[in-house]
N, C-alpha and C positions, 0 to 999 in steps of 0.2 A: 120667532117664526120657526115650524119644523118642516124638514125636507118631509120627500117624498118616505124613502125610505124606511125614515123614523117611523113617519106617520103611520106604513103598512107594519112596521113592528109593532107597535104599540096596538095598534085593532089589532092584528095574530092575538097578542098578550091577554087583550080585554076579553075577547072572543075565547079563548082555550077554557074549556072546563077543567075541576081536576082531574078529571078520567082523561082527560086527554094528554093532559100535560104529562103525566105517568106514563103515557105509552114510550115504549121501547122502540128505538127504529134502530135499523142495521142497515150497515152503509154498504152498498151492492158492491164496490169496489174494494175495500180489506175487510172485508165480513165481521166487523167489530162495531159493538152498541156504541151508538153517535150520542154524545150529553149534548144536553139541551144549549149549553155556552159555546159547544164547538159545530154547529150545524150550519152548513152553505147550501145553496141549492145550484146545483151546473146545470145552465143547458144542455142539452144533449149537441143540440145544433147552436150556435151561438144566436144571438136575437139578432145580430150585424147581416145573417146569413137568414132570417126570417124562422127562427127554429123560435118553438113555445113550451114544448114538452122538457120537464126537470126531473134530475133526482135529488133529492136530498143526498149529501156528502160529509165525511170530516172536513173541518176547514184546510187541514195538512192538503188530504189527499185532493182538495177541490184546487189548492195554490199549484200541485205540484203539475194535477193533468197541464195546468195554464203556462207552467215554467218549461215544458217539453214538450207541447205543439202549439202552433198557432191555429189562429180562428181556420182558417180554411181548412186544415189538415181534419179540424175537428165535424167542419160540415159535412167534407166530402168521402173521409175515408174512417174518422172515429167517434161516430155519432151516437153508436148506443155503446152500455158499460161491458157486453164481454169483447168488442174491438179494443177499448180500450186498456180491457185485462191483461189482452195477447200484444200491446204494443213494447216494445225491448224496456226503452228504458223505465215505464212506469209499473212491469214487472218485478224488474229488480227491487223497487220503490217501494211495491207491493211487498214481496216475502218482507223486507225490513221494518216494515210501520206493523205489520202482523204479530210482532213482538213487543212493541210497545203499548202502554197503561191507554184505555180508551180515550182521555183525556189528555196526550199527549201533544205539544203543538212547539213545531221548530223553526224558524225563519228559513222559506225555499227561496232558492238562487234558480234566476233564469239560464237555462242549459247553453253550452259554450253557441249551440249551433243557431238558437235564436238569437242571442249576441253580439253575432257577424254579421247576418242577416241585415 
């Protein structure tokens, strides 16, 4: 039996012509071409909070927005990607992933402050 999940990958898959699958996407967040192995899609608004609208992301940069705010912070105060550009710590985050190979992907740690939480 396939999950859900699989299931909409596998029709994306089936569905993708080659022209499409060639297309180039650029991740709004560190302005670097997303391959096709390392692509997430964020809500802007979490779906917990009734949000539906996504963007496509690195997986890095999709775990780390998740490791540095929680769902609320994301519905109510960082819901599109230049809020999130201007947030401290996934600035810093930002200039540093800007350096590395597109295809770059490191295990994120949840921040000390969700932790305690």
């Amino acid at each position: 039996m396939t999950g859900r999940i699989k299931k909409k990958l596998i029709l994306s898959e089936l569905s993708n012509t080659p022209d499409q699958q060639s297309e180039l996407l650029i991740c709004p967040l560190c302005d670097r071409a997303v391959p096709k192995s390392q692509r997430d899609e964020h809500h802007l608004v979490p779906k917990s909070h009734g949000g539906r609208q996504t963007a496509v992301l690195h997986r890095i940069c999709h775990r780390q927005i998740h490791a540095v705010l929680t769902e609320t912070e994301l519905a109510r105060q960082y819901n599109t990607v230049e809020q999130l550009r201007l947030q401290a710590d996934l600035a810093g985050f930002i200039e540093w992933v800007r350096l590395k190979p597109d295809d770059f992907f490191e295990r994120t740690r949840k921040s000390r402050r969700l932790k305690s939480a």
